[in-house]
C-alpha positions in Angstrom: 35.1 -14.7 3.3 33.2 -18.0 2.3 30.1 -19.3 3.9 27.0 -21.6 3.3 23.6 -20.3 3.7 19.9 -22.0 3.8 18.5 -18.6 2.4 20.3 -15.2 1.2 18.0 -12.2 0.8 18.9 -9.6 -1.7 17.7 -6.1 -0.4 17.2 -4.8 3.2 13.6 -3.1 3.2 11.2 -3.7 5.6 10.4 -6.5 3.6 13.6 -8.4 3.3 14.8 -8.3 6.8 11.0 -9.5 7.6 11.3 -12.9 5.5 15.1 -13.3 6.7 13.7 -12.6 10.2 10.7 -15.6 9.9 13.4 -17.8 8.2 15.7 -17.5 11.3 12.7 -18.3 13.3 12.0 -21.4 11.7 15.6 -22.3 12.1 17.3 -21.3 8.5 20.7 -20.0 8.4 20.0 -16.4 6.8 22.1 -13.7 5.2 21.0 -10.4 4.1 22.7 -8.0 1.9 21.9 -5.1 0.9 23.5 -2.6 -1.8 23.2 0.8 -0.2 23.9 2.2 3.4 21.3 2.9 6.6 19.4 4.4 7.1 18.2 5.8 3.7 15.7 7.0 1.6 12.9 5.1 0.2 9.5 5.5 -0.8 6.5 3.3 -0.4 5.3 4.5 3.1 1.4 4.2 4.1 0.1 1.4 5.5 -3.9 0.2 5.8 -5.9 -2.3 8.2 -5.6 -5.1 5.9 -1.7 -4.6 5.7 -1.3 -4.1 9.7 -3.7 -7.0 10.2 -1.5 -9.0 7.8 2.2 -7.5 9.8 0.4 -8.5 13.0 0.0 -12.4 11.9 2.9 -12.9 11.2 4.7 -11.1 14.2 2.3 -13.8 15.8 3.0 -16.5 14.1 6.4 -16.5 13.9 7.4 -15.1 17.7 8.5 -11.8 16.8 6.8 -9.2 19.5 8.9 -6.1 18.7 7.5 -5.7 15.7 3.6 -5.5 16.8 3.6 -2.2 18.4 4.4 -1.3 14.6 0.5 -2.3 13.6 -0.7 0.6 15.2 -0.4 4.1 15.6 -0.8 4.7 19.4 1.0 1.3 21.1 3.7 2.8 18.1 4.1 6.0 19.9 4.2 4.9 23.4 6.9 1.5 22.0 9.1 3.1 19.4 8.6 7.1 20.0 12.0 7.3 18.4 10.5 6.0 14.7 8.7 8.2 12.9 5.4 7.9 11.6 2.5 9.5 10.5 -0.9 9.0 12.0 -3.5 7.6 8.9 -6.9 7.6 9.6 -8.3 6.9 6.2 -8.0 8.2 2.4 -8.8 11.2 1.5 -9.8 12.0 -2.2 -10.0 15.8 -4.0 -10.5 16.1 -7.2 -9.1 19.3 -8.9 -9.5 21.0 -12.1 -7.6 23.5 -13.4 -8.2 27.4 -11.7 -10.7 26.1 -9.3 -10.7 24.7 -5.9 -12.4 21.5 -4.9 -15.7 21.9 -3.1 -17.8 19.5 -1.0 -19.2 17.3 -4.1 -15.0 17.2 -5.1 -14.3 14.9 -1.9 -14.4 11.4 -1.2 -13.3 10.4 2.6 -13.5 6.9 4.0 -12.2 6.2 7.3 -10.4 3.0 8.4 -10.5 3.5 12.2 -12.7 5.2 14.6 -9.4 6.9 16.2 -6.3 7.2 16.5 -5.3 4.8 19.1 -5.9 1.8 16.5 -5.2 4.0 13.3 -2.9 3.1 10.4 0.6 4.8 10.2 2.8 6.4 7.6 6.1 5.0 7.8 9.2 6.8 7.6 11.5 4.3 6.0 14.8 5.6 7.0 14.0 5.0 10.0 11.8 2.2 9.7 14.1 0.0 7.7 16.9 0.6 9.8 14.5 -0.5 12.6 13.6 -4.3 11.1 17.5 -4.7 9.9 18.5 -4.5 13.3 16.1 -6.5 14.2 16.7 -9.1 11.6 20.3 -8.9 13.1 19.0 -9.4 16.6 17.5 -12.6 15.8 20.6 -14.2 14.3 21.1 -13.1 10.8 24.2 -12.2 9.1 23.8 -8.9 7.4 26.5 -7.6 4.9 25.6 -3.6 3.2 27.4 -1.9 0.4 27.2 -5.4 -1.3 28.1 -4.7 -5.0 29.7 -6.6 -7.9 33.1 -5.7 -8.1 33.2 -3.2 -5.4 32.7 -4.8 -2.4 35.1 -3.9 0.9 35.7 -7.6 0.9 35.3 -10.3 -1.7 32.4 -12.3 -0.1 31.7 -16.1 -1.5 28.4 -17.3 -0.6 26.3 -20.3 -1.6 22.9 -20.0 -0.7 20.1 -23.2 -1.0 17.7 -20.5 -1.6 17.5 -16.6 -2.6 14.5 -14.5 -2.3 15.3 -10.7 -4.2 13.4 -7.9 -2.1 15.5 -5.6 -3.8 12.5 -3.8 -5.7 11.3 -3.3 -9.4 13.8 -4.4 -11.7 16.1 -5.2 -9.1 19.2 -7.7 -8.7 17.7 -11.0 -9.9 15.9 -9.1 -12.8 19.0 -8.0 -13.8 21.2 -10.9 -13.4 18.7 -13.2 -15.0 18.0 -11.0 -17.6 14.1 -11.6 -17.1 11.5 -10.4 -19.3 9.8 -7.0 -18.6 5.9 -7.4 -19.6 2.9 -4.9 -19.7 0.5 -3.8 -17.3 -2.6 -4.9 -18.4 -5.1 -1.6 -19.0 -2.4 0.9 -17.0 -1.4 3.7 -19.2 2.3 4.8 -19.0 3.2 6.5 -16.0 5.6 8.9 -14.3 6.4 9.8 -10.8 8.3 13.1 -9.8 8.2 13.2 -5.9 10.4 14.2 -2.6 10.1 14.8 0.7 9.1 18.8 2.5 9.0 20.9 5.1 6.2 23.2 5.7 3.5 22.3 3.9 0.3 23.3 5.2 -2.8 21.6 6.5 -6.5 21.3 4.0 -8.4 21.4 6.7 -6.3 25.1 8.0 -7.0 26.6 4.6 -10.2 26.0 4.0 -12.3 24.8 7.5 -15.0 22.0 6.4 -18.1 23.6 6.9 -19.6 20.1 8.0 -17.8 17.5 10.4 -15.6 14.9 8.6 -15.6 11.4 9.4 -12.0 12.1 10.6 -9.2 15.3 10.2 -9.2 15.4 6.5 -4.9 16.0 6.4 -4.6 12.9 8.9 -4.9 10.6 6.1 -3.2 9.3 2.6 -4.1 12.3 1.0 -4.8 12.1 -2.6 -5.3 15.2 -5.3 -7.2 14.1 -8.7 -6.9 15.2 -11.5 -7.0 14.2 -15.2 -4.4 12.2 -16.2 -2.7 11.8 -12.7 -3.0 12.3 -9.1 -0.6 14.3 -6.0 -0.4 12.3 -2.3 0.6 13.7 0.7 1.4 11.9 3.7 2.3 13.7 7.1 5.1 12.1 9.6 5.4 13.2 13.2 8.7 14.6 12.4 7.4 17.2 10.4 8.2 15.9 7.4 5.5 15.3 4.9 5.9 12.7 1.9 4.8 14.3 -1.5 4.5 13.6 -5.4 3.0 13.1 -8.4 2.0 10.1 -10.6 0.6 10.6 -13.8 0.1 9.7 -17.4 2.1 12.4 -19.1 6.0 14.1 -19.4 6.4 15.7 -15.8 10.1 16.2 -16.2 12.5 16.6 -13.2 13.3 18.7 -10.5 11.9 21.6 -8.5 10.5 23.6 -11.8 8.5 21.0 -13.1 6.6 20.4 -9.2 6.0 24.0 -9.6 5.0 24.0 -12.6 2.1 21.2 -12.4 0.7 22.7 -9.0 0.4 26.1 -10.1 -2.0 24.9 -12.4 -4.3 24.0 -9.1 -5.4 26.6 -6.6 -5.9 24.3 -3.4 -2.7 22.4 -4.7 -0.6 26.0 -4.7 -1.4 27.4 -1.4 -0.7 23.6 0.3 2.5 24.1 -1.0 3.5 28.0 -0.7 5.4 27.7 2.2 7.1 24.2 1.9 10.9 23.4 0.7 12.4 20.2 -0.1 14.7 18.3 2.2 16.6 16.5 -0.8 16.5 16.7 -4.4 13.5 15.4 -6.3 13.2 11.9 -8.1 11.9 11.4 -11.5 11.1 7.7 -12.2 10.5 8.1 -16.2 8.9 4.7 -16.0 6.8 4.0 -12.8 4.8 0.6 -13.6 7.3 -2.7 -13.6 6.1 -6.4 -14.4 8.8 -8.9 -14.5 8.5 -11.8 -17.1 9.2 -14.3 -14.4 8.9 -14.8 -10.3 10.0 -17.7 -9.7 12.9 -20.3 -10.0 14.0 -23.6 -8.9 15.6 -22.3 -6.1 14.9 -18.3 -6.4 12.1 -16.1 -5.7 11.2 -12.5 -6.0 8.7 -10.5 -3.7 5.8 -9.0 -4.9 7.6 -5.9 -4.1 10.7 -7.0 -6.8 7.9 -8.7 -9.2 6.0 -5.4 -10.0 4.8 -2.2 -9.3 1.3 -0.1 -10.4 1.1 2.9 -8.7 1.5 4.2 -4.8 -2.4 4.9 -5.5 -4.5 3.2 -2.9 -1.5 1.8 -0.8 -1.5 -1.5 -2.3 2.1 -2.2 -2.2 2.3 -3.0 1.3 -1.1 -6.0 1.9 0.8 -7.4 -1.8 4.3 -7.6 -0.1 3.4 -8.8 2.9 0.7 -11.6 1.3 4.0 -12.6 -0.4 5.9 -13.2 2.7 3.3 -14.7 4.4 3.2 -17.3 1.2 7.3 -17.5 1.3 7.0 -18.6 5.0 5.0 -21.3 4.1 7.1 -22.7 1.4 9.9 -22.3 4.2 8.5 -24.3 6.7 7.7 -27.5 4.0 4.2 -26.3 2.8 3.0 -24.9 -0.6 5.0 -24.4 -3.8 7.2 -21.9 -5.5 4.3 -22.4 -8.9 1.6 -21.7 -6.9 3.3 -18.7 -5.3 4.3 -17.6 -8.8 0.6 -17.6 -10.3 -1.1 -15.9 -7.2 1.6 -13.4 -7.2 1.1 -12.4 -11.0 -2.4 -12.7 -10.5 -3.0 -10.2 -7.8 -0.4 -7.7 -9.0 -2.9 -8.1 -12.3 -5.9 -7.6 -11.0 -4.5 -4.5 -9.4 -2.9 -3.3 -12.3 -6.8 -3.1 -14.2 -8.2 -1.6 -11.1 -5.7 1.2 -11.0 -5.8 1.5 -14.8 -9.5 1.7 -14.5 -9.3 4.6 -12.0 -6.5 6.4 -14.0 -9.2 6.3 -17.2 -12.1 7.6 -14.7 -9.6 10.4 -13.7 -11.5 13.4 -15.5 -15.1 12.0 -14.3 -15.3 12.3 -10.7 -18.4 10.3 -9.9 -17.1 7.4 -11.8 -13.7 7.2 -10.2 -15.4 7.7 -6.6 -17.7 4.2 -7.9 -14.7 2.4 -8.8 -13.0 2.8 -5.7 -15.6 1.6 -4.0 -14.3 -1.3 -5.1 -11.4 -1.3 -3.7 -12.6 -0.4 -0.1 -15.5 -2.9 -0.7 -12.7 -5.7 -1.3 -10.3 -4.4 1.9 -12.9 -4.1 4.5 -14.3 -7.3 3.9 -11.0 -9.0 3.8 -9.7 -7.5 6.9 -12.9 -8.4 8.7 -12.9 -11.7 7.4 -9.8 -12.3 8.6 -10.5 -10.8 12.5 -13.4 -13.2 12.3 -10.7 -16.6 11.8 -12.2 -16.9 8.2 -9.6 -16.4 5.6 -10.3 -18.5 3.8 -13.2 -15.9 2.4 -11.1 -13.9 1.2 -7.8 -15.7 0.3 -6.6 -13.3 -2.4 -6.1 -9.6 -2.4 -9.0 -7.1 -3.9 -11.2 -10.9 -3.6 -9.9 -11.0 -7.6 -10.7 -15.2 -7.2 -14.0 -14.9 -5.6 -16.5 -16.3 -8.2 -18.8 -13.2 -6.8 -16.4 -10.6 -7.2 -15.2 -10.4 -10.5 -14.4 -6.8 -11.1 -13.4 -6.9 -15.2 -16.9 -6.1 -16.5 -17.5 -3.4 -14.3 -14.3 -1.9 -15.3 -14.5 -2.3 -18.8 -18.4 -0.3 -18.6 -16.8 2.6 -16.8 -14.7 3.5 -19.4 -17.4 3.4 -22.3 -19.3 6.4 -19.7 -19.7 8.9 -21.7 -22.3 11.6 -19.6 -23.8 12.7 -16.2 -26.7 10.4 -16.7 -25.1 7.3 -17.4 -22.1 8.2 -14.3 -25.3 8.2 -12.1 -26.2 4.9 -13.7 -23.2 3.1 -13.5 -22.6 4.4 -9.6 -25.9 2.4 -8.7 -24.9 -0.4 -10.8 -21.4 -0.3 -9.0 -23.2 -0.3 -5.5 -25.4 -3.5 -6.6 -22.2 -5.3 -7.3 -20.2 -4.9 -4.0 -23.5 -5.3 -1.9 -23.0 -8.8 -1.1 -19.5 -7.7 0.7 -20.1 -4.2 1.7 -19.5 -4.0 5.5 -18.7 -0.7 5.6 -21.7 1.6 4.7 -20.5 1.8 1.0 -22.8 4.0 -1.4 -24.8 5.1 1.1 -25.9 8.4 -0.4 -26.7 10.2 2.4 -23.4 9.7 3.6 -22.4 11.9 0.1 -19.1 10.4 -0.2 -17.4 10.7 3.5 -17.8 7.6 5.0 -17.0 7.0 8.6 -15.4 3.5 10.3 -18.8 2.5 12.1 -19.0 -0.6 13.5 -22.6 -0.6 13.1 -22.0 -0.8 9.6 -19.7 -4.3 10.0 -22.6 -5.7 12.5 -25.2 -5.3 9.5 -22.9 -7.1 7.5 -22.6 -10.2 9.8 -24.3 -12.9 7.8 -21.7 -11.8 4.7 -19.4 -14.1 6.7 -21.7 -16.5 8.1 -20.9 -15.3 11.4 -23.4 -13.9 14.2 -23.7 -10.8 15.5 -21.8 -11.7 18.9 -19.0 -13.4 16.8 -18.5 -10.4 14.9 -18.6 -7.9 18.1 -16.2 -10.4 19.6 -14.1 -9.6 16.9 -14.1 -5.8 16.5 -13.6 -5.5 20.2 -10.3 -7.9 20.4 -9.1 -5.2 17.8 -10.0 -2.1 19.3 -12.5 -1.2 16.8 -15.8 -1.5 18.8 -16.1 -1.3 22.4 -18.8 -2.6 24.4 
């Protein structure tokens, strides 16, 4: 078979078939290949508001309605009740030392929606995946799986004006090109050990909170702390539950070595008691994945296919889908592939030193709680920015370019912490700093660390955007985050 393409896309995420889907929009012929079978395993599965504010714009934008029920966990149950998902209402944090349980100055909660009709999701990719492929198919483009070099079903000759890889770190084009692999800068070497159960209980079923949280604690991206690395837990609907580890040492493979690290934990240990694995484990020996080089004359990769950090924080999905949005640009005549190239690496840099600076805070709670402050700081005013028709506020991810937000020094002081008197320190000094884009109650410390999607807190914060108070109730009300 022999055919001429505008663009071929290499790899059939949620990600791929999204570009391949806008470029059919704007009139491209598209084909997407994909090396493996469907539906199928994958990880990378929580979403936030920034990342379902960014899926919604460009479902918008480029005329593609089926996928908007997907940017929110109730119109996704009552569209696609045959998808599953998980139902997100914020990150939860407990941190963990060896032989003792977590207790109430061990948590950090922070919302991202007052409930679960507008909440974030968990997606489960075999299904989800399968879901945008057939919908990339459904809007006109040619889709070919079980693509690989010498040993396809049928030779296929293609030539393509244009090829974005969405295949994933060190994927095709890495490969084929022989590209570079560079360092993350400040991220210590990682590895990953993870799968997916059955049966694992619910936090908030073996040990009660004795005070109301902000939200359920377990309906959340659920993260464990500890030194040197960190366990999530995501529940689908299914009653399946994403679980791993990321950390900073040897974990080795398979069943015995899970066991091993969460017998070490109490809380961790009882979760787990009753849960069994649904397929076999996966070690990645080496988690974090720069490539040298992003961009071609007439190639691209995703952000996805660029790099990777870590799953913590869920920043895989609002640095994907920033990508895409940039892509689509380029598609339709505006931008270029250099600019793309340089905001690309620059984000997926600036979130490599934030999640290397949270990895070194690891063993100092109170520290790491300040330096993700950051993070949410960054998020909340981005999305909001965003609901408000302002972008341009916040026109790079974690606000890395915004002359007021520059996060380095402040990274490099936490890890020169060195006792409880200078945590406390650095926790005010961290609260001064994100002030001026705080819209979300941040630091508060009569909060003490659970902090609750208020839209009071985003009113306060009106004149952060130069908006009014009506502009911004407008706003959280066309979302369903504020009701009148």
């Amino acid at each position: 078979m022999t055919a001429d393409y505008d663009l071929a896309v290499i790899g059939s995420g949620f990600a791929g078939s999204l570009i391949a889907m806008i470029a059919r929009r704007l009139g491209k012929s598209v084909i997407l290949l994909e090396r493996g079978k469907h539906p199928r395993f994958a990880i990378g599965e929580s979403t936030t508001p920034l990342s379902n504010l960014l899926l919604e714009e460009l479902a918008t934008r480029y005329d593609l309605p089926n996928l908007l029920p997907l940017c929110k966990w109730g119109p996704w149950r009552e569209s696609h009740p045959e998808l599953a998902c998980g139902l997100k209402r914020g990150f939860t944090f407990y941190h963990h030392r060896p032989g003792r349980a977590p207790r109430r100055e061990d948590q950090l909660l922070v919302a991202a929606s007052p409930r679960d009709e507008i909440a974030d999701t968990h997606w489960y990719r075999a299904d989800v995946d399968a879901f945008f492929v057939k919908e990339a198919q459904n809007c006109g483009v040619d889709y070919f799986d079980e693509v690989r070099p010498g040993s396809a079903r049928e030779r296929l000759a293609l030539d393509a004006k244009f090829v974005v890889d969405a295949s994933g770190p060190r994927g095709f084009l890495h490969r084929a090109f022989a590209l570079p692999e560079l360092p993350l800068p400040d991220m210590p070497p990682t590895q990953a050990l993870y799968t997916h159960f059955t049966g694992v209980r619910r936090l908030d079923e073996l040990d009660p909170p004795t005070e109301t949280p902000p939200y359920p604690i377990d309906d959340a991206a659920v993260h464990h702390i500890f030194d040197g690395g960190w366990i999530w837990v995501l529940r689908f609907a299914n009653g399946i539950t994403s679980a791993g580890v990321a950390a900073n040492c040897q974990l080795g493979g398979g069943a015995d070595a899970w066991q091993r690290l969460i017998d070490r934990f109490p809380a961790i240990r009882a979760q787990f008691a009753q849960a069994r694995p649904v397929m076999p484990f996966v070690h990645a020996p080496r988690l974090s994945f720069r490539s040298g080089a992003i961009a071609g004359r007439n190639w691209a990769l995703l952000p996805s296919a660029t790099g990777f950090v870590d799953p913590l924080l869920s920043t895989g999905f609002p640095l994907t889908l920033l990508g895409v949005a940039r892509l689509a640009e380029i598609l339709e005549g505006n931008g270029d592939l250099s600019t793309y190239a340089r905001q690309t690496e620059d984000e997926l840099l600036a979130t490599a030193r934030l999640i290397g600076g949270l990895y070194a805070a690891m063993p100092n709670f109170p520290v790491f709680v300040a330096l993700s402050l950051l993070y949410f700081a960054a998020a909340s005013f981005s999305e909001t920015a965003r609901r408000l028709g302002k972008p341009h506020l916040a026109s790079s991810f974690l606000l890395h370019d915004h002359p007021q937000f520059q996060m380095q020094p402040i990274l490099e002081r936490a890890r020169s912490i060195r006792n409880e008197a200078e945590s406390h320190a650095f926790a005010d000094e961290v609260r001064r700093f994100i002030e001026p884009f705080n819209v979300a109650g941040l630091g508060d410390p009569l909060r003490r660390n659970w902090y609750p999607a208020n839209p009071g807190d985003v009113l306060k914060g009106a004149a952060k955007f130069g908006a009014t108070r009506d502009e911004v109730t407008r706003a959280l009300v066309g979302c369903g985050f504020h009701t009148r």
